[in-house]
C-alpha positions in Angstrom: -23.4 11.0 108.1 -23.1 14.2 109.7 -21.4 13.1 112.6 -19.0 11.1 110.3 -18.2 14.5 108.7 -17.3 16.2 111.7 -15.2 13.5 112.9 -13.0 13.8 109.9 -13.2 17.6 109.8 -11.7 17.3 113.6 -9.2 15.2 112.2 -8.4 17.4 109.3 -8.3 20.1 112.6 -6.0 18.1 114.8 -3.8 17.4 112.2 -3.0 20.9 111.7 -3.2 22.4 115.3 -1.2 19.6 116.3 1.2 19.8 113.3 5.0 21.6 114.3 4.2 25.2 113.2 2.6 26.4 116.2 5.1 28.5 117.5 7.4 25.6 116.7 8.5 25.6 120.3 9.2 21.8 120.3 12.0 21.7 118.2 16.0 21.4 119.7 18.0 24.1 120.4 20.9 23.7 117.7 22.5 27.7 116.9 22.6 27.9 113.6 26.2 29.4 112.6 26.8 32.0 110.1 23.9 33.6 110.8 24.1 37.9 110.4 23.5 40.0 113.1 22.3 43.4 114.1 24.1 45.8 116.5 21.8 44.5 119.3 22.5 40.8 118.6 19.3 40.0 117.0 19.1 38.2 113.8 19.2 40.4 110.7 17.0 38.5 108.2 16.6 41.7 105.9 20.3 41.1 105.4 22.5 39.8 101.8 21.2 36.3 100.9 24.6 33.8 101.4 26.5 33.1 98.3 27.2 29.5 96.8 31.3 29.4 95.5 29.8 30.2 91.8 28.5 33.4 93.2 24.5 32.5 92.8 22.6 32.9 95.8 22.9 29.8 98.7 18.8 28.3 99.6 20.1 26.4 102.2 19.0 26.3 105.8 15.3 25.4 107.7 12.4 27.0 105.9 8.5 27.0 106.3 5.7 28.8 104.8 6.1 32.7 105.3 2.4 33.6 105.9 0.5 33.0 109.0 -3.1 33.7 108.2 -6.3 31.9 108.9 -7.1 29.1 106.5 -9.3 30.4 103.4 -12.7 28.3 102.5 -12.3 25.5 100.0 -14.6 24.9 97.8 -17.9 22.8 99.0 -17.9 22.0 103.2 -14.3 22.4 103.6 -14.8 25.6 105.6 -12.8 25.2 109.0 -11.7 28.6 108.9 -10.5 31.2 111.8 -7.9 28.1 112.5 -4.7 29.6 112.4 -2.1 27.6 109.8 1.4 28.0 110.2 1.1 27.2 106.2 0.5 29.1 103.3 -3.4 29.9 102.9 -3.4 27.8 100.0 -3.1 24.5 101.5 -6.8 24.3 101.6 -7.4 25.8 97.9 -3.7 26.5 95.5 -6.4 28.6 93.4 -8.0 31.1 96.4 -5.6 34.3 95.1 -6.5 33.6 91.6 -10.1 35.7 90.5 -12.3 33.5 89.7 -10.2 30.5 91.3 -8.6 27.7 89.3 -9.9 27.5 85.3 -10.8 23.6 85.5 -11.4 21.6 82.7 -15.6 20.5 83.3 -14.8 17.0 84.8 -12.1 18.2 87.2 -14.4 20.4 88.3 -16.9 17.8 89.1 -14.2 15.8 90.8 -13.1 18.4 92.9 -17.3 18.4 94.2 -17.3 15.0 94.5 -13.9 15.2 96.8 -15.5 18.1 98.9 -18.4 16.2 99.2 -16.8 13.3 100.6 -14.8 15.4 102.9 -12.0 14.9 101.3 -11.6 11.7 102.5 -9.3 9.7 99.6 -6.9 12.9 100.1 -3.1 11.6 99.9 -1.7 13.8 102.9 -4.8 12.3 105.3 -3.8 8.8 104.3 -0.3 9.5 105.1 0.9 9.3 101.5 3.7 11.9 99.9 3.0 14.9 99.3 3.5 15.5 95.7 4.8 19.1 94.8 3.9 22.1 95.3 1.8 21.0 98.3 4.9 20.7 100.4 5.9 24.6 99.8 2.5 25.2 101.7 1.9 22.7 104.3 2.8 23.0 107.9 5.9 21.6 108.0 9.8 22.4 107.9 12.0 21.9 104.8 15.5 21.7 104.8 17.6 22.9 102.1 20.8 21.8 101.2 22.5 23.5 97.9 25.6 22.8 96.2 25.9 24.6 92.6 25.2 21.2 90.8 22.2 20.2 93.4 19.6 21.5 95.6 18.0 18.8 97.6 14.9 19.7 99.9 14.8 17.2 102.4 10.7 17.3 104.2 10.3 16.5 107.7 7.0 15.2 107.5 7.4 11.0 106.3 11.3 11.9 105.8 10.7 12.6 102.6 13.0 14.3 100.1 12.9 16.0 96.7 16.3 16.6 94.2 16.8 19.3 91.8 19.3 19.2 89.4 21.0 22.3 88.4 24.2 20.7 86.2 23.1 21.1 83.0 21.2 17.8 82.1 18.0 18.0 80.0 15.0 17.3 81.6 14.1 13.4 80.4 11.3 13.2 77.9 10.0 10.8 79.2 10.8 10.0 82.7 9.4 7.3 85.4 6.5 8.8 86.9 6.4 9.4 90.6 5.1 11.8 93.5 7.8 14.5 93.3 7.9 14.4 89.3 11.6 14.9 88.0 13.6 18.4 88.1 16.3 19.9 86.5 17.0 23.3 86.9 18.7 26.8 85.1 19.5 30.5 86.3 18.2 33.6 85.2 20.2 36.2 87.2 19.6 35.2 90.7 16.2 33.1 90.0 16.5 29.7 89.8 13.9 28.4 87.1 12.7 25.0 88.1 11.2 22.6 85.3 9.4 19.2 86.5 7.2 16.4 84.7 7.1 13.0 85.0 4.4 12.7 87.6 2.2 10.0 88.2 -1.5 10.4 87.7 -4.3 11.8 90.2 -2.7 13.7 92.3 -3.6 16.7 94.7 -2.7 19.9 94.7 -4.6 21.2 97.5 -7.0 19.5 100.8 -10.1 21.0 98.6 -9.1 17.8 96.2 -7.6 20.3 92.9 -6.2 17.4 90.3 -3.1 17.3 88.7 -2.7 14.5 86.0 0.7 12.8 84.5 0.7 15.9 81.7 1.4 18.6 83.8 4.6 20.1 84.0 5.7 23.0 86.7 7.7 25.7 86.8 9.1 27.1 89.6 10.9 30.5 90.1 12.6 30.7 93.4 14.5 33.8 94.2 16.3 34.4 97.9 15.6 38.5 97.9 17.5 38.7 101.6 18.7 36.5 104.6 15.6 35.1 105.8 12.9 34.7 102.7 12.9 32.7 99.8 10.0 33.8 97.6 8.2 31.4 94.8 6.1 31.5 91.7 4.5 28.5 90.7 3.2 27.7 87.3 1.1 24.6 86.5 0.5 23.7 83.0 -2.1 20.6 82.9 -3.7 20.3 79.4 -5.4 17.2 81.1 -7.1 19.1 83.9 -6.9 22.9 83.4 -8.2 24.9 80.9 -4.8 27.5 80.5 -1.9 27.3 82.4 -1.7 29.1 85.9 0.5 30.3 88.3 0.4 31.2 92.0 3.4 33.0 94.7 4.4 31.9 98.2 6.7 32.8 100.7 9.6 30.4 102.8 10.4 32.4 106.0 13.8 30.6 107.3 13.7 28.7 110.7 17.2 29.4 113.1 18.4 28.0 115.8 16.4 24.2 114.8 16.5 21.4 113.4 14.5 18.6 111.7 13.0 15.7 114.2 11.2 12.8 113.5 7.6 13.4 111.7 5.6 10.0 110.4 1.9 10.5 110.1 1.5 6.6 110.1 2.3 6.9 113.9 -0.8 9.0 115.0 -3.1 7.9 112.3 -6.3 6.9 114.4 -8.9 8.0 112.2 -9.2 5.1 109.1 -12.4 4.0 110.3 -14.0 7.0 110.6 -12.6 8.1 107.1 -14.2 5.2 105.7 -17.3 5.8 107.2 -17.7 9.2 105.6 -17.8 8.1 102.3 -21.2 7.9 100.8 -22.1 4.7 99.5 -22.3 4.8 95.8 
């Protein structure tokens, strides 16, 4: 069992060592126009934020998570720290800013055990499945942003995946088809775009340490572009089903220039399923 474990810990490792963010050298050389520039040429990312035609500020361009820390202890065996992430920190655990971590209902705690124990082996983003949001704001991987004043569609690198947001005035449904991404309409408040989402489907992650989130929760998302090269996020999860009180966590976007997306499939190096199988205990 043990070396089961550490087979699917090195393939939790290898996926994100050898996931685009380090140093993101591979990518195309594509000069990304418009872009503001200091006396000496260099880019200017504490500059203006761009400007959409209605005057609210533009999201658009290459983005990935803005800190660059070592990964932060999950809870249980999920420990692999000292590995440097090109994601946020709370890829491995959403709730490791939050004192006292995330206020769990009693049986989501016990889940989340049970999925540390098990090394996080029925984990959607190891089986190559979508990632549902927010996990994708966090995760080693490029975004692309493309904003009109009626849409902002995020277009993911990893499995092609994308996400719309609608910002034309519709409600958001009362009931809509649940799915991975949820469904999003969105408002302004001054230069914040407030981001409403339900509709997801049930069980999903939040986070490699195996954090829930059930088809009752809805998300808020503020998301503000303070200069040229941030975007900056605050996340609220409300989750009767799972979480004892509604919580919220921020994270960063640091924009990407002179890229652009490439292929990304995690089905094509997937190598691992036996050995994932293998580590669950037999119950």
């Amino acid at each position: 069992m043990r070396t089961a474990r550490v087979n699917v810990l090195m393939f939790l490792v290898i996926a994100v060592i050898g996931a685009p963010d380090a140093g993101f050298g591979q990518w195309l050389h594509y000069p990304t126009a418009g872009v503001p520039r200091k006396a000496d040429g260099s880019p200017d990312l504490t500059a203006p934020a761009p400007r959409l035609p209605d005057g609210k500020p533009d999201f658009s361009g290459i983005w990935r998570p803005g800190r660059r820390n070592p990964c932060r202890p999950g809870p249980g065996q999920l420990t692999e720290c000292g590995i440097e992430l090109g994601g946020s920190p709370l890829v491995r655990n959403i709730g490791g800013d939050l004192p006292g971590g995330l206020p769990y209902q009693p049986w989501a705690a016990e889940i989340v055990k049970l999925r540390t124990a098990e090394d996080s082996v029925d984990d959607p983003h190891v089986r190559c499945l979508p990632d549902n949001p927010p996990r994708p704001w966090g995760l080693p991987h490029l975004t692309k942003a493309l904003h009109t004043p009626k849409l902002l569609v995020l277009l993911y690198e990893v499995n092609a995946m994308y996400r719309q947001i609608f910002v034309d005035g519709r409600p958001l449904p009362v009931d809509p088809a649940p799915g991975w991404n949820g469904y999003s309409t969105a408002a302004w408040d001054g230069d914040t775009l407030v981001v409403q989402t339900a509709g997801f489907r049930d069980n999903l992650w939040l986070d490699m340490g195996g954090s829930p989130m059930s088809d009752a929760a809805k998300m808020t998302e503020r998301i503000r572009r303070p200069n040229y090269g941030a975007l900056e996020l605050e996340i609220t999860i409300d989750d009767p089903k799972v979480y004892t009180r509604p919580w919220t966590v921020k994270m960063t976007q640091t924009i990407m220039l002179d890229t652009e997306l490439i292929d990304e499939f995690c089905l094509e190096n997937e190598k691992s399923w036996e050995r994932m199988q293998a580590v669950r205990p037999k119950r």
